[in-house]
NUKE-33709 format. One record per residue (C-alpha): residue in one letter; x, y, z negated. Coordinates in steps of 0.1 Angstrom, whole numbers. Layout:
<rs>
r residu=a&xx=X&yy=Y&zz=Z
...
</rs>
This chain:
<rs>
r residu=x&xx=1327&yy=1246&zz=-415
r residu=x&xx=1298&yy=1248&zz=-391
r residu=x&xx=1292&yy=1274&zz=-367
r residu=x&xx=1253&yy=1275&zz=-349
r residu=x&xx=1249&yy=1298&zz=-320
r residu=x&xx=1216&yy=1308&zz=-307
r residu=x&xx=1201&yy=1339&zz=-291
r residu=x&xx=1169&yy=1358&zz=-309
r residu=x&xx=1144&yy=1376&zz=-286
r residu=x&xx=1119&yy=1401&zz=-291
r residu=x&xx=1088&yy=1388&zz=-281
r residu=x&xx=1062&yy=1417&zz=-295
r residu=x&xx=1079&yy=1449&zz=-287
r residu=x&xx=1079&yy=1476&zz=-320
r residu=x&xx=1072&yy=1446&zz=-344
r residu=x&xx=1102&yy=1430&zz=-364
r residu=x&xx=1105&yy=1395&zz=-371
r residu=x&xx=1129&yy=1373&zz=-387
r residu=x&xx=1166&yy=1367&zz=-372
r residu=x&xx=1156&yy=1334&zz=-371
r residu=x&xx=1128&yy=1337&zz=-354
r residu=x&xx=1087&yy=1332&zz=-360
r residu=x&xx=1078&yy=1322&zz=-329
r residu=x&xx=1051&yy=1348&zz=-329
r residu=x&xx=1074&yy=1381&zz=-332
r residu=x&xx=1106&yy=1366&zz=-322
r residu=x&xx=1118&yy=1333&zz=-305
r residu=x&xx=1152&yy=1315&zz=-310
r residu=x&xx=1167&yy=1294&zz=-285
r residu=x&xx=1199&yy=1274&zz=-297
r residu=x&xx=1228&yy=1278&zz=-274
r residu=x&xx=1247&yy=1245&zz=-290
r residu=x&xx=1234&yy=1215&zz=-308
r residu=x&xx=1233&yy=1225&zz=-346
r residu=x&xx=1215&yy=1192&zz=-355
r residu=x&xx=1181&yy=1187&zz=-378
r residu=x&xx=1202&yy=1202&zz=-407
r residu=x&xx=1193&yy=1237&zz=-389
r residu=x&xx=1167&yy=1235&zz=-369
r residu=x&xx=1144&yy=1229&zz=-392
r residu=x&xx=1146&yy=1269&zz=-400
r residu=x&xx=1146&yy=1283&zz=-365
r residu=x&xx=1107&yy=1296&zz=-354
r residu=x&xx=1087&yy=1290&zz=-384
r residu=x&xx=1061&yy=1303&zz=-390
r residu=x&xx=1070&yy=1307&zz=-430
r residu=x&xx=1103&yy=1329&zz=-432
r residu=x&xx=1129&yy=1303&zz=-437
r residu=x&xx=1160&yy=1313&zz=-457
r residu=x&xx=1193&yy=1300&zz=-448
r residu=x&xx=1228&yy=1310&zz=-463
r residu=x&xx=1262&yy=1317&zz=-441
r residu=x&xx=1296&yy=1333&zz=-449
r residu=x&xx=1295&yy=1355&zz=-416
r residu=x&xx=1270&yy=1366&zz=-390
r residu=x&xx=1284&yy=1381&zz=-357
r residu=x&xx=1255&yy=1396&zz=-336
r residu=x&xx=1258&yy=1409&zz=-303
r residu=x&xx=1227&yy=1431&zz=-284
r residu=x&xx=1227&yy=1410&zz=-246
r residu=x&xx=1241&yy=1439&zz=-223
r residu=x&xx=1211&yy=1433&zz=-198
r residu=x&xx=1183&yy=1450&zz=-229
r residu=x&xx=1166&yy=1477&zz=-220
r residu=x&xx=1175&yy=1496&zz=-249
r residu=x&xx=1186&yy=1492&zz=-283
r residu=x&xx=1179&yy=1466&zz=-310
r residu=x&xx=1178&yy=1468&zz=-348
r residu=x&xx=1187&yy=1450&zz=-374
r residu=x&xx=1178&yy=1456&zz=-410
r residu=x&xx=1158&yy=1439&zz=-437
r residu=x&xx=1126&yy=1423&zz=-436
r residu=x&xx=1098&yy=1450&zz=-415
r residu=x&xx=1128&yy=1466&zz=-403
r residu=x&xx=1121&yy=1495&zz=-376
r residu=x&xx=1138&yy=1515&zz=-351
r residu=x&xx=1143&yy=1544&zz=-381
r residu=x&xx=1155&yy=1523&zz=-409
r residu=x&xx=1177&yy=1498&zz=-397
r residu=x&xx=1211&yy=1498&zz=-374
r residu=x&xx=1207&yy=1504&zz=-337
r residu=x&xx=1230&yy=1480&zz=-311
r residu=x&xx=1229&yy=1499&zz=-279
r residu=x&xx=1236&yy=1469&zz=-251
r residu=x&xx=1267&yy=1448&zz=-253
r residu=x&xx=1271&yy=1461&zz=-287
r residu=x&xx=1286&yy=1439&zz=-317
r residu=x&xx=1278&yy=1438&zz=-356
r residu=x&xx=1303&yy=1417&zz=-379
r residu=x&xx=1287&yy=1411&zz=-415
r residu=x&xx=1303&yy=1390&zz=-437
r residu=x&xx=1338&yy=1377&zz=-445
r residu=x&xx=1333&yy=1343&zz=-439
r residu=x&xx=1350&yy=1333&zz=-473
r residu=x&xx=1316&yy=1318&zz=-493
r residu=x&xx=1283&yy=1312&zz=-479
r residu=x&xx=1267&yy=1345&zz=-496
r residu=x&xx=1244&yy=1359&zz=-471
r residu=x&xx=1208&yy=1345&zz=-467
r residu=x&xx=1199&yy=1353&zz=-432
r residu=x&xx=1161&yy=1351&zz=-434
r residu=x&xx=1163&yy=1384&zz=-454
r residu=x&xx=1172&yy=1399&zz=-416
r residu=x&xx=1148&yy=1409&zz=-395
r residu=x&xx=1152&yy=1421&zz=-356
r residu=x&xx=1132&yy=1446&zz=-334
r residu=x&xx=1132&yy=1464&zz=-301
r residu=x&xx=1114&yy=1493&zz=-283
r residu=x&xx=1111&yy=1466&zz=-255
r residu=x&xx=1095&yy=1429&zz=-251
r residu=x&xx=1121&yy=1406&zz=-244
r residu=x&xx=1151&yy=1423&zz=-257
r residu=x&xx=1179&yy=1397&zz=-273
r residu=x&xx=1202&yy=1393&zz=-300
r residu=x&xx=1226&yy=1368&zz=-296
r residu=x&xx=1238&yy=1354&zz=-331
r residu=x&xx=1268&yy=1328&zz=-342
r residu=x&xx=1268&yy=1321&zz=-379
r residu=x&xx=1294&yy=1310&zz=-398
r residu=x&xx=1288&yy=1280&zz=-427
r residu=x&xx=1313&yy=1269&zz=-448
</rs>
């Protein structure tokens, strides 16, 4: 099992992006060392798809407001709000069935974050 734990931010305000970040909508920074086996799918400019068993995603407590999370052009309206410090469990970690370039993250306010650990098995 691998686990890779970064941190998503918003970086055009009302504008989704990918989880994984574009590097023109949102940005990732990796908080460990997942190695070139992920990296090469974090803020690219080409959605990148990448399958896990379990996605944990936490909305930093210092945001200004909330941050949503849906599929790909996800907005405010159609996807799930996390106020600050706020958690959202997807997955049961049992197969790697999820793809997580199909989410997408946005925020009413530039610079919001989403911090993320996935699961791999």
């Amino acid at each position: 099992m691998a686990i890779y734990i970064g941190v998503t931010t918003v970086v055009v305000a009302g504008t989704s992006g990918p989880l994984l970040g574009d590097g023109t909508n949102t940005s990732v920074a990796m908080q460990n060392s997942p190695g070139s086996n992920f990296t090469q799918f974090i803020n690219q400019a080409v959605r990148q798809g990448f399958d896990v068993g379990r996605i944990l995603l936490f909305a930093r407590k210092a945001n200004s407001g909330d941050v949503y999370i849906g599929g790909v052009g996800v907005t405010s309206t159609t996807g799930v709000a996390l106020s600050p410090r706020e958690m959202l469990p997807i997955g049961t970690g049992q197969v790697n069935d999820m793809n997580v370039g199909d989410l997408d993250v946005n925020a009413d306010t530039t610079g919001d974050k989403v911090f993320f650990i996935l699961e791999v098995k």
